[in-house]
N, C-alpha and C positions, 0 to 999 in steps of 0.2 A: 418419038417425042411425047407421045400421051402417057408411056410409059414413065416417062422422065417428069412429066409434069404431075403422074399423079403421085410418085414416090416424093417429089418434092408439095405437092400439101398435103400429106402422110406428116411428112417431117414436122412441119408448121405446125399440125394440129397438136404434133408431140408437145414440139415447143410452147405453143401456147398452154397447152393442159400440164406441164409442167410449174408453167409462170404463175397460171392463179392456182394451182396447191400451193406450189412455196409462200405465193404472196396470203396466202387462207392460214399458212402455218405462221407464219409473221404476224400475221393481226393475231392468233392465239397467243401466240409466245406474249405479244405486247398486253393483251389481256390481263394473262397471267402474273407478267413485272408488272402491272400498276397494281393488282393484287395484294401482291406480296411481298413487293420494294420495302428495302430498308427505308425507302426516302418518304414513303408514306409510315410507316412505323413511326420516323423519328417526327413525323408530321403531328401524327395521334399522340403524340407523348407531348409535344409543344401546345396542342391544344385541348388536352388534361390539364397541365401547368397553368395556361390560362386560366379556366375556369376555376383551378385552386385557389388561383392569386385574389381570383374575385370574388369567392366565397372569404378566403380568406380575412379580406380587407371589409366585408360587409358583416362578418361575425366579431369581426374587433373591435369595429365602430359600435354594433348594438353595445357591445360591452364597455367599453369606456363613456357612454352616455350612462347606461344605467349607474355605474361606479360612480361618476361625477355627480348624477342628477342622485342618487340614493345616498353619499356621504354631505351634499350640501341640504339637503332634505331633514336628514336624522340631525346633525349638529346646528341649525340655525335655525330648525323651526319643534321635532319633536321632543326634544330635551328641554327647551326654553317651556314650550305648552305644557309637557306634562308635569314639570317643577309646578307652573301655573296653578294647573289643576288641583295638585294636590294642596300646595300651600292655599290655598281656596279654600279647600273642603276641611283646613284644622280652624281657618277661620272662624268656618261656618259653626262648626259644632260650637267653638270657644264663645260665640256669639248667642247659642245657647243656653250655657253656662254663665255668661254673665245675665239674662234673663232671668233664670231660677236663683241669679244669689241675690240680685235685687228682693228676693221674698223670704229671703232666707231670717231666722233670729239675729238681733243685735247680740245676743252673747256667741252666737254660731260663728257671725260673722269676725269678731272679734278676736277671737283662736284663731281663725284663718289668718287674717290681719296679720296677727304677731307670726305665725309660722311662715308667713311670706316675706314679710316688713323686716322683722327683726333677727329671722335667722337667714340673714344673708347669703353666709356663706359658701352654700349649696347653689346661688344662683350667681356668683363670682366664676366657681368651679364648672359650674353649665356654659356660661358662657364661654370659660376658654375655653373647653374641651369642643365649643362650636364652632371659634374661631379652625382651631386646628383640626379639625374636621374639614372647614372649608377648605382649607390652603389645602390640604391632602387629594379632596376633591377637584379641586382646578388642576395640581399636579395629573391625576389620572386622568383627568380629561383632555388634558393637554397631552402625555405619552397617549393616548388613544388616538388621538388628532394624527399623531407620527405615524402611527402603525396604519391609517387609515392614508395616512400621504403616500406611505412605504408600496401598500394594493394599488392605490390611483398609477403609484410611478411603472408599477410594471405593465398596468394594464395600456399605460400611454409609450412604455417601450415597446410593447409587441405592436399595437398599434401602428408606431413610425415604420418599423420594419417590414409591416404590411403594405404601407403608404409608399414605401420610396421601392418597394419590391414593384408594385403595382406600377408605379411612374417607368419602371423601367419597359413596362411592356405596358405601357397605355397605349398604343394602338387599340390592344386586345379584350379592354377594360370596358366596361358600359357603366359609364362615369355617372350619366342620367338614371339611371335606374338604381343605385347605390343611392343616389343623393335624395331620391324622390323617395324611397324605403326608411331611409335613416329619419328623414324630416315624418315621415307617417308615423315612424316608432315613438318619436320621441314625444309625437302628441297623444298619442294611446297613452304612453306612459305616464305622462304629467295628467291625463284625465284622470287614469285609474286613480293615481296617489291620489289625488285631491279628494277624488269621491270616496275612497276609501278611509280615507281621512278622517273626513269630513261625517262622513253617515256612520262609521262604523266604530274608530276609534274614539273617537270624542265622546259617542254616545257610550260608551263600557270603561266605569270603573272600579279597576278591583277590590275596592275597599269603598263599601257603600258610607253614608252618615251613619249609618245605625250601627252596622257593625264597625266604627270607630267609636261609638258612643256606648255601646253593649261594652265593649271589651275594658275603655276609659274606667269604665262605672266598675266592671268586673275587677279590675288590679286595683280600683282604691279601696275598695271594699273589703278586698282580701290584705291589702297593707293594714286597713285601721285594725280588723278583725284577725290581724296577726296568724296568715295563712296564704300568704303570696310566696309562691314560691317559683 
């Protein structure tokens, strides 16, 4: 009998030191497949895609803000200013000019008179040629308008595509963080232009008073003096 009982937990201990290797190789093997499962691959790739979706849709929006905020910026306010500007600055000089002809001789003045007054002609033909000028000008401003619609349209295409991509996996989106980003951009950007605007463009013209009044003086002088070429 003690022979029997010890061959019998002989056995047992086989049994058992069998059970926890197998069960030691099991937890390896499972190790292993969560390792290197396709099901985690296709996991990692699902949240790659994510994060693309999300960059994607917070690189779109910077852009279709700047596009919008930079084409409604240049056509309704620096086009209008710098026309401004300029037509200021022939004012200004002409405002001169009429200064110094107040001093000028009654017979000086006089020749002026008639080559203004009486030879009309030349200010008939200036003026059409400004008319049609203008119309030419609104034409191109207006085809510029399209082409600037034409940019806004694409950049509001890829945009959507970004948006209804993103909608389709908004679980995986951080919707807040997109929205808190875009609203911070947009205030940087609207400070920047302003101040830059404001301090740097306004203050620099490339045609100062003098040298539209140097050059004035240079081409009539060279017309009376028959050397304007």
């Amino acid at each position: 009998m003690d022979d029997n009982a010890e061959c019998e937990m002989i056995e047992k201990q086989r049994r058992d030191s069998i059970t926890l290797s197998d069960l030691h190789m099991i937890d390896m093997s499972t190790d292993i497949s969560k390792q290197y499962s396709p099901i985690k691959k296709e996991g990692n790739k699902h949240s790659i895609y994510y994060i693309f979706s999300e960059k994607a849709l917070t690189i779109l929006t910077h852009v279709l803000i700047m596009v919008s905020f930079e084409l409604y910026f240049y056509f309704e306010y620096i086009t209008l200013i710098e026309r401004k500007l300029f037509l200021e600055k022939i004012d200004e000089y002409f405002d001169q000019i009429n200064e110094k002809y107040d001093n000028y001789d009654r017979e000086y003045k006089d020749s002026i008179n008639y080559i203004v007054l009486h030879e009309n002609t030349n200010y008939n033909v200036l003026y059409d040629n400004y008319q049609d000028a203008l119309k030419d000008q609104r034409h191109l401003l207006k085809h510029l308008k399209y082409i600037s619609l034409g940019m806004f349209s694409v950049s509001l295409v890829l945009f959507t595509i970004a948006f209804i991509n993103a909608l389709i996996y908004r679980l995986h989106i951080h919707w807040k963080h997109i929205v808190l980003e875009n609203i911070f951009m947009f205030m940087l950007l609207g400070i920047f232009e302003y101040l830059f605007f404001t301090f740097v463009i306004l203050l620099y013209t490339p045609i100062t008073d003098e040298e539209l009044e140097y050059r004035a003086y240079k081409n009539m002088y060279n017309i009376i003096n028959g050397t304007y070429s």
